[in-house]
C-alpha positions as CSV (number, residue, x, y, z in Angstrom):
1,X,13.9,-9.1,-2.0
2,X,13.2,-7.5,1.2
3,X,15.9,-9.1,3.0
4,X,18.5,-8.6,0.1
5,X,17.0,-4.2,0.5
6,X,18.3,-4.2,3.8
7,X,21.6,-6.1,3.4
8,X,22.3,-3.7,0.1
9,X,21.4,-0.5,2.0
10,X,23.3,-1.7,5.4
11,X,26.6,-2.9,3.5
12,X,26.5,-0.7,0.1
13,X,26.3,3.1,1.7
14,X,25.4,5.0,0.1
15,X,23.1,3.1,-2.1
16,X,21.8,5.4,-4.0
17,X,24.9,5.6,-5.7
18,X,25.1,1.7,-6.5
19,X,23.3,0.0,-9.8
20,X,22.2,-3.7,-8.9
21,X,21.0,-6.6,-11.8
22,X,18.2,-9.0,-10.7
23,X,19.0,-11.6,-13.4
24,X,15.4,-13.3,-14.4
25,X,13.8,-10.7,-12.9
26,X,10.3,-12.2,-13.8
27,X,7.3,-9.3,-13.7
28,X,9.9,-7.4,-11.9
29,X,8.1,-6.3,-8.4
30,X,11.2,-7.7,-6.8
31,X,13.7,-5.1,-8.8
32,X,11.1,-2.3,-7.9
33,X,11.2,-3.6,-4.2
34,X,15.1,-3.0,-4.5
35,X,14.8,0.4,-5.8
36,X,12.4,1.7,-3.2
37,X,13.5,0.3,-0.4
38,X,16.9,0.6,-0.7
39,X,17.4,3.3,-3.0
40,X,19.4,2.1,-5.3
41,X,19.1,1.6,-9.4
42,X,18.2,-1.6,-10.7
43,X,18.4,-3.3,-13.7
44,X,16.1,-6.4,-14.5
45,X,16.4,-8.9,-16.9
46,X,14.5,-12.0,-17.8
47,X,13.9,-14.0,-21.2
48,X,10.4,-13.7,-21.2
49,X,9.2,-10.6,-23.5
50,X,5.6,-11.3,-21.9
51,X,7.2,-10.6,-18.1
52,X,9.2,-7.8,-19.3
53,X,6.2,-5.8,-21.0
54,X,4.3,-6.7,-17.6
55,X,7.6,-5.6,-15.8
56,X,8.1,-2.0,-17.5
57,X,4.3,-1.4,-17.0
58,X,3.8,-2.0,-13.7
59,X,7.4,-1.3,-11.9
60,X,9.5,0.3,-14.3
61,X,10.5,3.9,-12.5
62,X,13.1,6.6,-13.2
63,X,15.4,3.9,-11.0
64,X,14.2,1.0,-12.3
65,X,14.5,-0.2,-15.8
66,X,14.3,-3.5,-17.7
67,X,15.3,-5.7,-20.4
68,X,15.2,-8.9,-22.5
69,X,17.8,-11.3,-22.3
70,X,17.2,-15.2,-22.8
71,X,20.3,-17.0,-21.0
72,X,23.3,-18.1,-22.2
73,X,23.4,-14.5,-22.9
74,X,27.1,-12.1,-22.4
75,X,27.4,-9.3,-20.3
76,X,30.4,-7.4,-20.2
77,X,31.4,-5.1,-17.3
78,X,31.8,-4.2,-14.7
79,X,28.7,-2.2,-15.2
80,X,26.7,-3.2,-11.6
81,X,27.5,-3.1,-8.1
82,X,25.8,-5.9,-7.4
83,X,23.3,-8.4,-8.3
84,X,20.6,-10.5,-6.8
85,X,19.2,-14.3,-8.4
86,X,16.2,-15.9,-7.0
87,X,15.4,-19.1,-7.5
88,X,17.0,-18.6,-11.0
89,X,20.1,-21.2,-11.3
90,X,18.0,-24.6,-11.3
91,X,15.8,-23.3,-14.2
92,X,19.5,-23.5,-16.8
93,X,21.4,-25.8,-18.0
94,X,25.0,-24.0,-17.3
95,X,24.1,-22.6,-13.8
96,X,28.1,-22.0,-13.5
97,X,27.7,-20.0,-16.9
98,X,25.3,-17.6,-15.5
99,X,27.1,-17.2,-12.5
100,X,30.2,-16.6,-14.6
101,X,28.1,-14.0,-16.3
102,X,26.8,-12.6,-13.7
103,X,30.6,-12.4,-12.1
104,X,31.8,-10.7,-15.3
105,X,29.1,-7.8,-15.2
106,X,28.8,-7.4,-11.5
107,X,31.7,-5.9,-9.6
108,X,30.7,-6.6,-5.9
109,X,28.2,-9.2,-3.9
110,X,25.4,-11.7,-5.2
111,X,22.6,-12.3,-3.4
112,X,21.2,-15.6,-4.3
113,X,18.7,-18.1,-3.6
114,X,18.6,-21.8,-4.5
115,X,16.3,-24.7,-3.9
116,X,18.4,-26.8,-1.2
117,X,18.7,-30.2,-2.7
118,X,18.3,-31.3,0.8
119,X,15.6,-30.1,1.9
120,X,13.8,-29.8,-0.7
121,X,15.2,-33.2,-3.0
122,X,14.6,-32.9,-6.7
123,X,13.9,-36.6,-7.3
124,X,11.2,-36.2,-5.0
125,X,9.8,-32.9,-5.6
126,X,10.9,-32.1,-9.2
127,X,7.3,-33.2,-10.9
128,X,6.1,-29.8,-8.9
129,X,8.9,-27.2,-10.3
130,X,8.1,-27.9,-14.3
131,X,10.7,-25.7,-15.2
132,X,13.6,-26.9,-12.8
133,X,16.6,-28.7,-14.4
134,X,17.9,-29.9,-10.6
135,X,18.7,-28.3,-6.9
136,X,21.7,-27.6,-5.2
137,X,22.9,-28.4,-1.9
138,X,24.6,-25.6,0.4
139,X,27.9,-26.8,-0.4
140,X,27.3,-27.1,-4.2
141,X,25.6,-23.9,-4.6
142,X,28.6,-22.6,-2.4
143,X,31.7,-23.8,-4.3
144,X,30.0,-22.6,-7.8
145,X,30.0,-19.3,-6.4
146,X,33.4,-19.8,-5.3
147,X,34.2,-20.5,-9.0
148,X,32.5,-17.6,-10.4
149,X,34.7,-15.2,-8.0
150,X,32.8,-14.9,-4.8
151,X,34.2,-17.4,-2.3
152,X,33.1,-15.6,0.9
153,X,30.1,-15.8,2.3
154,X,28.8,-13.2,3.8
155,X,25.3,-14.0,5.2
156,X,23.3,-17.2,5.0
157,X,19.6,-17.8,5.6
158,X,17.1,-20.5,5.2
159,X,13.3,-20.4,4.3
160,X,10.6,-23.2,4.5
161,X,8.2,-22.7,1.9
162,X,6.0,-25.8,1.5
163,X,4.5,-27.9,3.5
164,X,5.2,-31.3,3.6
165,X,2.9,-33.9,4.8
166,X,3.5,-37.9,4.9
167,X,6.8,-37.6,2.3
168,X,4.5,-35.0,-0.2
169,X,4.2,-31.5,-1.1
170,X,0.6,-30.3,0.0
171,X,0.7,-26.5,-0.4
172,X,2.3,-23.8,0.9
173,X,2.7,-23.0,4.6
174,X,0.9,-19.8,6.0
175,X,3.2,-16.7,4.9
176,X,3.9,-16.5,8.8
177,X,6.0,-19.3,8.5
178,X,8.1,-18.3,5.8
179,X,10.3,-15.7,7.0
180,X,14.1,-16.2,6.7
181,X,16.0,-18.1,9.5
182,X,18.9,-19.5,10.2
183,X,20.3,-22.1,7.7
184,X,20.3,-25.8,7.9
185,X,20.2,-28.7,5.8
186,X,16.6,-29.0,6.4
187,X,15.6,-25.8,5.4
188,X,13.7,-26.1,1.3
189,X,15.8,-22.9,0.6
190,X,19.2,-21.7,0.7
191,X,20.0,-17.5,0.5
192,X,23.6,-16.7,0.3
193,X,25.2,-13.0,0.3
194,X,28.8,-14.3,-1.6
């Protein structure tokens, strides 16, 4: 969310003029992140009532609002500037169909992160993500937002996340370790500005 603040309020001038949609927004810090730091308005959604409630409690503002919406849901538009996904697509069943939606409401750039299928393979790892329905590679998670209207990329990091010790998951690496670099097929994470 940090990184996706600075790319909004570097490329979007002036930002406090753009609305953004963090589709599963979760408890929505990340939306409020947005919203302060880059100044724009921000609209979160997510399926769970639970996370919303939590969401408009803690985070909601002035400039940042949320709702329920449990995917496959329709939004019509353009009502947003942009929008932002995080570790969102593996959890459906149509991850084209939420970018599709997505691309229907959102008039300008995604910001999206995926589990890289290489890095990070689901046959190997999946037991740890309950809720994951598969991971992309680069190229997949590229060409479906290529589909859904947004065929250049713009920027493109990586992120290591866990760390892996003789073939198996055994925690997460210190948060030191974490920060974005540059992409390759090693990387656990994939973030595309498209």
């Amino acid at each position: 969310y940090a990184f996706a603040a600075r790319w909004v309020r570097q490329h979007l001038a002036p930002a406090r003029l753009h609305t953004g949609l963090d589709v599963f927004c979760g408890n929505g810090y990340g939306s409020r992140m947005l919203s302060d730091l880059a100044g724009v308005r921000m609209v979160g959604l997510d399926g769970s009532t639970e996370a919303v409630s939590l969401a408009e409690r803690a985070y909601g503002s002035h400039r940042t609002v949320f709702g329920h919406a449990l995917f496959p849901f329709a939004l019509n538009g353009p009502l947003f500037d942009f929008a932002v996904s995080f570790e969102s697509i593996e959890h459906v069943d149509d991850p084209e169909g939420l970018l599709q939606q997505m691309a229907q409401a959102t008039q300008g750039p995604f910001i999206v992160s995926v589990p890289n299928e290489t890095g990070l393979p689901f046959d190997r790892y999946g037991t740890h993500f309950e809720h994951h329905v598969r991971h992309f590679t680069r190229d997949e998670t590229v060409a479906m937002l290529a589909r859904a209207g947004r065929p250049v990329i713009a920027a493109e990091h990586g992120q290591q996340v866990y760390r892996i010790e003789d073939g198996r998951m055994a925690g997460l690496l210190p948060e030191s370790e974490m920060a974005l670099r540059p992409f390759d097929p090693d990387c656990q994470f994939c973030i595309l500005v498209a």
